[in-house]
N, C-alpha and C positions, 0 to 999 in steps of 0.2 A: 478970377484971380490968376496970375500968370505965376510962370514958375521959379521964375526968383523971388518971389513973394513965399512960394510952397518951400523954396529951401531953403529959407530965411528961418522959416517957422520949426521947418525938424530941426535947423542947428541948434536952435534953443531949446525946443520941445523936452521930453523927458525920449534918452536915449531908447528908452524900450518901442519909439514907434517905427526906430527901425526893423528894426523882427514881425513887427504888425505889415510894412508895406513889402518887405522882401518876402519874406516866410508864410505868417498867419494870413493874409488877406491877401497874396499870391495873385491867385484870378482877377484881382482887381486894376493888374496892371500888369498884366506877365508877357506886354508887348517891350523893345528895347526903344521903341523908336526912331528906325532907320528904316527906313525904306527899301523895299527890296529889289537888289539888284542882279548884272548878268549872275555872279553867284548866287545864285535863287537860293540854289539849297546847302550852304552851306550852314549849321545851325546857332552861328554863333548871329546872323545876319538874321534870321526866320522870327516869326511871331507866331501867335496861338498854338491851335491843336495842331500845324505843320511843326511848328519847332519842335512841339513833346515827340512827336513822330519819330524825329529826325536826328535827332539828341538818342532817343532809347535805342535809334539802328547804332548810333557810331559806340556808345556805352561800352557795351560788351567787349569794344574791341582798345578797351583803355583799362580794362582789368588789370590787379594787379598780377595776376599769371601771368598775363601779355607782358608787362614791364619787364618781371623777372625773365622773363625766356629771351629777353634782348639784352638783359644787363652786362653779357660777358663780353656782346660785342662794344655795349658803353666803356666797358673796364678798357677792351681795349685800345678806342680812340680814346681814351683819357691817356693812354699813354704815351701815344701820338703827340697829343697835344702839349706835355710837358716839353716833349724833345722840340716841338715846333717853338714852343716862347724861351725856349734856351737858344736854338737859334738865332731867334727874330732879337733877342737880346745882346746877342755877340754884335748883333750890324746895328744896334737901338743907336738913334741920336742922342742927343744931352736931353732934348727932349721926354725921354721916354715911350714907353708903348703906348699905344691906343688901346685901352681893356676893353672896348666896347667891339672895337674891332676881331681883338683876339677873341674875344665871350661870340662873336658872332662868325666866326669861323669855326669855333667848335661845335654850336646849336647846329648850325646845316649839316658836316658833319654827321654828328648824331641821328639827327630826324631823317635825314636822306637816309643812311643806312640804314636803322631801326623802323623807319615807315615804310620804306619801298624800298629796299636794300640795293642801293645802290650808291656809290661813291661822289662825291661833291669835289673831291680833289683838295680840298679846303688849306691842307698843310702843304701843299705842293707848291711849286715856282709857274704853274701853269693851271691853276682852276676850271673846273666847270664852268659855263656861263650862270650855274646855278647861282654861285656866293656873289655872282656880282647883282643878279636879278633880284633877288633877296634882298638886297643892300635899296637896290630902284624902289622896293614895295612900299619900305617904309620911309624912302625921302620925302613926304610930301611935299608941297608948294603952299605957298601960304595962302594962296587961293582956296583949296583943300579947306586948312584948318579954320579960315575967316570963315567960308559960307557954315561950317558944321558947331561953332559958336552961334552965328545967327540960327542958325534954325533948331537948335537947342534952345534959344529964348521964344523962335517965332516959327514955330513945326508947322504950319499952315504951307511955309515955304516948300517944304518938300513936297508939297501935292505939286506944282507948277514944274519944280528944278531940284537935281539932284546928282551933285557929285560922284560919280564910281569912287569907291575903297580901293578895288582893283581896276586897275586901265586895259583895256581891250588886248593889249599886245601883253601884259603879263598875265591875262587868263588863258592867252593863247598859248604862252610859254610853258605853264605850267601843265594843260591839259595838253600838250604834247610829252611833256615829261610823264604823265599818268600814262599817257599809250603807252609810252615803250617802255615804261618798269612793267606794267599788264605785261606786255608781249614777253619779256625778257623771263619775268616770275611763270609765264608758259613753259615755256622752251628748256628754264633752267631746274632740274630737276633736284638737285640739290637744295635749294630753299624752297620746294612746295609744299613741304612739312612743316619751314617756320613757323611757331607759333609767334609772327606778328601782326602788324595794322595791317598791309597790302591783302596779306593771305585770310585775313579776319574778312576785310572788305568785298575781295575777289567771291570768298562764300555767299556774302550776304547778295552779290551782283548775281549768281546762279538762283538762290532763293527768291528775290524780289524783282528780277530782270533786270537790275541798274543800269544806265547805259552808262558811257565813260566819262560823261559831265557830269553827274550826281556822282560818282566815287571822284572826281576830282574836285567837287565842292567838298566833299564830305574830307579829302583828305588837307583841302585849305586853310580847317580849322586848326592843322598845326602851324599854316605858318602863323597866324594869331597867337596861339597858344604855344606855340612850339618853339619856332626861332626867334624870334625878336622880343618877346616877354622874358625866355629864360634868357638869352645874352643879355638884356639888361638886368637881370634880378643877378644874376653872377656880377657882369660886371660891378655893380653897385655894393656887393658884397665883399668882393676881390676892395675897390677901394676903402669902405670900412674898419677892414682890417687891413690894410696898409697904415689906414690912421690912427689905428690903435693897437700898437703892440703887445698889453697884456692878454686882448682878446684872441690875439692871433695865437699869442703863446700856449692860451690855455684851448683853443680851439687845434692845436698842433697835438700840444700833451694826449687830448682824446682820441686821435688820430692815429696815434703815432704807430703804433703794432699792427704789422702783418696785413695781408690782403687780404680787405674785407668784403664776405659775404654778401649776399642782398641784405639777408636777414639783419645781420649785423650793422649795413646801414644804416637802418631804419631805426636802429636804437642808437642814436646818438646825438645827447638831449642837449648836448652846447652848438652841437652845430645847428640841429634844427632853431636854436633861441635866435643861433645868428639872423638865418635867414628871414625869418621871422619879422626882426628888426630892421631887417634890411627893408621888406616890404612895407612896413611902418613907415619908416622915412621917405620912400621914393615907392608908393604903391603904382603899379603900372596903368592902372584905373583910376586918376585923378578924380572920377566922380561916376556914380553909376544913372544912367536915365531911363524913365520909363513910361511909356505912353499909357493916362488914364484908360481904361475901357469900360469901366462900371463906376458909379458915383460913390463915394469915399468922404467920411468924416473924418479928420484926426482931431483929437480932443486932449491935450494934455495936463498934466500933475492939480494944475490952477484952474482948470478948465474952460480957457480956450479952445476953440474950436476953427477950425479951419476944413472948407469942404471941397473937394477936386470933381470935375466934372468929365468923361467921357471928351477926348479929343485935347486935353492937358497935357504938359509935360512936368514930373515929379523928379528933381535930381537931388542926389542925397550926396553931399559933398564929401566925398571919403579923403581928399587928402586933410580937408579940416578937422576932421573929428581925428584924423592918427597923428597930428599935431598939436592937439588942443591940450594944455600942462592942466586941464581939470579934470582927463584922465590917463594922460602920459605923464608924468612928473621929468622935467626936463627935456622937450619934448624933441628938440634938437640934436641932445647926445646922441650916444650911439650905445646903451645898455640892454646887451642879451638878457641878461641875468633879470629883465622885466616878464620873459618867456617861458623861466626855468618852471617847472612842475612845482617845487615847493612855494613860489609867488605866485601859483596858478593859474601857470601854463597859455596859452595863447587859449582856452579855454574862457577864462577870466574876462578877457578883452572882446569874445564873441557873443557872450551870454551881455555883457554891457553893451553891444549892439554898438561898438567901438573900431570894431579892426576888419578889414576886406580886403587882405592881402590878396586871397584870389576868389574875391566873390563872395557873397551869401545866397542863401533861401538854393529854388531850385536852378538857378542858372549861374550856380558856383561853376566855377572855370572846371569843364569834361576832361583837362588832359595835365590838371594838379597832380597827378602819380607818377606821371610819366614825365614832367618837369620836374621833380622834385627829388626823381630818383637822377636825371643827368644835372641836376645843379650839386647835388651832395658829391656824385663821384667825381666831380671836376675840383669841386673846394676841395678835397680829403689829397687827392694826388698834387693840387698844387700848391699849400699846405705842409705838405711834407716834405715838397722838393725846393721850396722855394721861402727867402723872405721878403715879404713884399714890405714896399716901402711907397708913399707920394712922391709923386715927381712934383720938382717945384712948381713948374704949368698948370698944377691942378689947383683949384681956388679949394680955399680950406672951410667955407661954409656948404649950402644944402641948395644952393640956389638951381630954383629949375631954366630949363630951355626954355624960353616963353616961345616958342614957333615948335617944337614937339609936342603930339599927340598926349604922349604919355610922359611921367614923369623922367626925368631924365636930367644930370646935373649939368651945369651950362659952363660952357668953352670946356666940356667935354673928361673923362678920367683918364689920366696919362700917371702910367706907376712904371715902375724899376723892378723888376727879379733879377734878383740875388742867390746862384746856384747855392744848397746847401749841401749838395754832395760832388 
């Protein structure tokens, strides 16, 4: 049985055998099905007992103490960032901003500083080559996405041929940029105390011998996880509430007092509904895969049965099921308030084996805390300072890119800030 056949069968199946194939029955399939490439070990790329490995080195250094001992430099390139799209809006065409762009100048930003403390130049008239290489990673070609289509239906192919994720001159770029933040976090005596990634990592490279290609795999898995997931989960939220002004109101009103805490981030239940919803509509995981390795019945409600073999590919289509109106009610709009704790909570939707904003089972997205803390302090500061509004350019349905990896709305989100101070 091939695996359109297999996801054919969970879309209909009873929801619950998603928690059997992610979660409950795990080992049964806890490879992703990609091949592994120059970044051997980064862990978002790794299979078996190398990934558990390699996942539990990077863990500790995505705690939530690590977040928080960074948050103040987050607070304040979020400040940065406001005075930047005040700017960029004084010279804005009729056109509007590009959100995805501005959302991806602050994630580098961030990540560069708070991972390896170092500067990207992001809001400057003169950048780093960083934000533009960032920008190269995830352009792919459509060569790219065609052969990773086929070999999602026909994974035999990648034994023969296979695509790099990353191309030769951007492992290169990058693992030059590991040296010399290494050599710089030497030298500079004043961050060798941070409690951040680099100085987490630098440890673990004394304790395990790392050389500077496994800390610069190991630190890849932000850009995955880092830059180009949170700049589109911002951006796509930043349009949202452009579209809908009482959300925005009422996501202001929660906002609106004094600078906030970590703590005090973390509680605060309309903004997380937003986001929430955001990931719902445009999840950055259009669908999760995973390669058979032990033989597998699924049997559902009626009792069909369906059996996967060893060398199979299992995708569990997640944009369809956070579309599907037989457990979104309107599945299009845009209603946080599906989120909130008393309609129970984004809990509700994971125990229904429903929602994968960022993942399920053990290979839930490793750097969810640390995205989620610089996607809140970006909405909260601009937010306050701003009303955003659609720019006509923007098309006013949900439609995706069809030549993007991940979801992402097509002919792109272009909005208007409106200073409110």
């Amino acid at each position: 049985m091939g695996p359109i056949t297999v996801a054919l069968f969970i879309l209909t199946a009873l929801i619950g055998l998603i928690y059997i194939f992610l979660i409950w029955n795990f080992n049964h399939w806890n490879k992703r099905g990609i091949k592994k490439q120059t970044m051997a070990n980064n862990p978002f790329l790794l299979m078996g007992d190398i990934w558990k490995e390699r996942r539990a080195e990077i863990t500790p250094g995505l705690s939530t103490n690590r977040v928080q001992a960074v948050y103040s430099v987050t607070q304040n390139i979020c400040k940065q960032f406001v005075d930047y799209i005040k700017k960029q809006q004084r010279m804005a065409p009729s056109g509007g901003l590009n959100a995805k762009t501005l959302s991806l100048c602050y994630s580098t930003e961030v990540v560069a500083d708070c991972v390896l403390g170092i500067s990207s130049g992001s809001f400057s008239d003169n950048p780093t080559p960083l934000v533009g290489m960032i920008k190269r990673v995830f352009e792919h070609s459509f060569g790219f996405i065609f052969f990773n289509t086929l070999a999602s239906l026909f994974p035999l192919i990648r034994k023969f041929y296979c695509v790099p994720f990353f191309t030769k001159d951007v492992e290169n770029f990058f693992f030059d940029i590991m040296q010399k933040a290494i050599n710089l976090r030497r030298e500079n005596n004043e961050h060798r105390n941070r409690a951040d990634f680099l100085n987490y990592m630098l440890q673990l490279q004394e304790k395990k011998g790392l050389d500077t290609m496994m800390l610069t795999s190991h630190t890849m898995t932000f850009l995955t996880d880092g830059f180009e997931t949170t700049a589109l989960v911002l951006s796509h939220t930043l349009l949202q509430l452009a579209r809908n002004p009482e959300a925005q109101r009422l996501l202001r009103e929660e906002v609106a007092t004094g600078e906030l805490s970590f703590d005090q981030l973390s509680e605060l239940p309309y903004l997380d509904a937003c986001i929430s919803e955001t990931l719902r509509i445009f999840p950055p995981g259009l669908a999760a895969r995973r390669l058979v390795t032990e033989p597998f019945k699924f049997v559902n409600k009626n009792g069909v049965s369906v059996e996967v073999v060893p060398g199979e590919v299992v995708i569990v289509p997640n944009y369809a099921f956070h579309h599907d109106p037989n457990y979104y009610e309107h599945p299009e709009k845009f209603q946080p308030e599906r989120f909130l704790e008393h309609n129970g909570g984004v809990r509700k939707y994971r125990d229904q084996g429903v929602f994968f904003g960022w993942g399920d089972g053990p290979r839930v997205c490793p750097g969810m805390r640390f995205a989620l803390t610089q996607l809140k302090a970006a909405l909260v500061e601009i937010v306050r300072h701003f009303n955003i509004k659609p720019n006509p350019q923007t098309r006013t349905d949900n439609a995706l890119d069809e030549t993007y990896f991940m979801a992402t709305l097509k002919g792109g989100i272009w909005l208007d800030f409106e200073a409110r101070d």
